[in-house]
N, C-alpha and C positions, 0 to 999 in steps of 0.2 A: 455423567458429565465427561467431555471428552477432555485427554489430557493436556491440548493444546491450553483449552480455556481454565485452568489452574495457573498457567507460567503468570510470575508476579511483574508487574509490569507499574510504572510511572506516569500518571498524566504530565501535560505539559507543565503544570503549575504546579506538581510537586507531589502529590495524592495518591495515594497507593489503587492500583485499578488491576486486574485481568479481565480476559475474553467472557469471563464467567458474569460479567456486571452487565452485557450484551447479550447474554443466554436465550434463547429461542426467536434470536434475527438473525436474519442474513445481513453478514459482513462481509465489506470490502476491506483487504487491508492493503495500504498502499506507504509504500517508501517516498517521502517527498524531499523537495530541495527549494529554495525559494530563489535561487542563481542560476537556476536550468533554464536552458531553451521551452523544456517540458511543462515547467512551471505554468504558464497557463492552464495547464490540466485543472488546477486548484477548480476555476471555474466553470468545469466539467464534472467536475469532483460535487462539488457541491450544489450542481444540477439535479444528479443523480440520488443524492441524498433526498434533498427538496420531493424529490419526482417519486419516490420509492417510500419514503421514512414512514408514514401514514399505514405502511402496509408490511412494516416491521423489517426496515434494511437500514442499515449505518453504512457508512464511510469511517473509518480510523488511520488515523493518518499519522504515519511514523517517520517523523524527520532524521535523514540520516547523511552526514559530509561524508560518507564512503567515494563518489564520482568526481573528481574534478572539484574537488574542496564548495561544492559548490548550494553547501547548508555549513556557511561559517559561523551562523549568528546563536548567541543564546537561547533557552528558552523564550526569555520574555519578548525577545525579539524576534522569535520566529512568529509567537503567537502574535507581535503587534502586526507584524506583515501580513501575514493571512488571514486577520479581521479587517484590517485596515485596505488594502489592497483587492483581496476576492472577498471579503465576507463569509469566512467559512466560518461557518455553524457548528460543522460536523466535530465530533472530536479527538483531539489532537493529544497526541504522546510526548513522552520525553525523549530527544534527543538520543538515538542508537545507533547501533552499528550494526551492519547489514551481511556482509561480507569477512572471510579471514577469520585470524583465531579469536576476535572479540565479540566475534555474532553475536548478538544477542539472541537467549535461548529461543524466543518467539520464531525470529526468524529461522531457526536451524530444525524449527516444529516444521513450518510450513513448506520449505525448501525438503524436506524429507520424507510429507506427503505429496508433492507437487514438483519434484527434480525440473520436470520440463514446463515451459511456458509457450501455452499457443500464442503464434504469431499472427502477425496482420501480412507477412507475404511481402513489405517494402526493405527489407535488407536491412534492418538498422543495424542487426549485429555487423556487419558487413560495412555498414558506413563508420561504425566506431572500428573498428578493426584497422580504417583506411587511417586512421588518427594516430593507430598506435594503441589503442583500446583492447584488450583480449583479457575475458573471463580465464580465471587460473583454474574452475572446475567449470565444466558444463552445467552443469546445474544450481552457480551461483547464480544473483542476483546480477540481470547484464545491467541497468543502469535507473536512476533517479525513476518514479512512478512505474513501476513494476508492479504487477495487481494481484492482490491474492479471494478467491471468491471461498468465505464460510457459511457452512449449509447451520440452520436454525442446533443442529444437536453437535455442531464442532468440528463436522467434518471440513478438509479442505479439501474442495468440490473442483476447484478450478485456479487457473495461471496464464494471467496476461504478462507478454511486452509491453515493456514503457511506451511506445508508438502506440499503443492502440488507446483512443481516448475514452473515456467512461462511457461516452454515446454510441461506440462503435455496435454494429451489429451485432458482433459475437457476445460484448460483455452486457449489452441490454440483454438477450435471448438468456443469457446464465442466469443474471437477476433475475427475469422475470420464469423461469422455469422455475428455481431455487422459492421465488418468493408463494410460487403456488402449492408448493409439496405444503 
């Protein structure tokens, strides 16, 4: 088992969980926010789940106020938003920190195998920059829905930008490479 899938980790409602309870699918782990522009993702999010689950892929989805304060709500509250609002299915974590010295371990796994994040080539970094926005390391987390792709045995296979939506080319082709090994 790889070491990623040990780190002890929080469901949204409270329940002790890691990567290891997901053991032999491919995962998506993605950083969410329910105040983002990005937020619509949810329903890309759980397209992709729908579209893939069958064939041994999750979605985990880790809410995190790192951006623009903009996952201010509780658990109970994130979780009423994203049943209530997208219908997400898929499963959903406690409340973390993405970023700086309170990362949580998970993400300072996957940031460590995956420093860099392919992009889709539309400049976001570059639009948040124009904001006033700048990563303090290059290989933080640049902003809310950030992707991270795990292969069936732990590995972290792969690193989206927030812009690129779960349908985009690049991260269907990952999936479905990853779900054929």
């Amino acid at each position: 088992m790889a070491a990623i899938q040990e780190i002890p980790l929080k469901t949204i409602t409270g329940g002790d969980a890691s990567l290891a309870d997901h053991a032999g699918k491919v995962l998506l782990v993605v950083n969410v926010a329910s105040k983002c522009g990005l937020t619509p993702q949810y329903a890309g999010l759980e397209a992709a789940y729908a579209k893939y689950r069958e064939r041994g892929f999750e979605v985990l989805g880790f809410p995190a106020n790192d951006f623009g304060a903009q996952e201010p709500g509780t658990n109970d509250e994130i979780a009423e938003f994203c049943s209530t609002n997208f219908g997400v299915d898929f499963p959903m974590f406690s409340k973390i920190v993405v970023n700086g010295a309170e990362r949580h371990p998970l993400y300072s796994a996957l940031i460590a195998a995956q420093p860099a994040a392919v992009s889709s080539g539309e400049g976001f970094e570059e639009k948040l920059e124009r904001y006033g926005i700048k990563r303090e390391n290059p290989s933080d987390i640049l902003w809310n829905f950030e992707k991270f792709l795990v292969a069936r045995d732990g590995a972290v296979v792969g690193r989206f930008t927030p812009e690129m939506t779960p349908d985009s080319a690049a991260i269907s082709d990952a999936i479905e490479t990853e779900l054929a090994k």
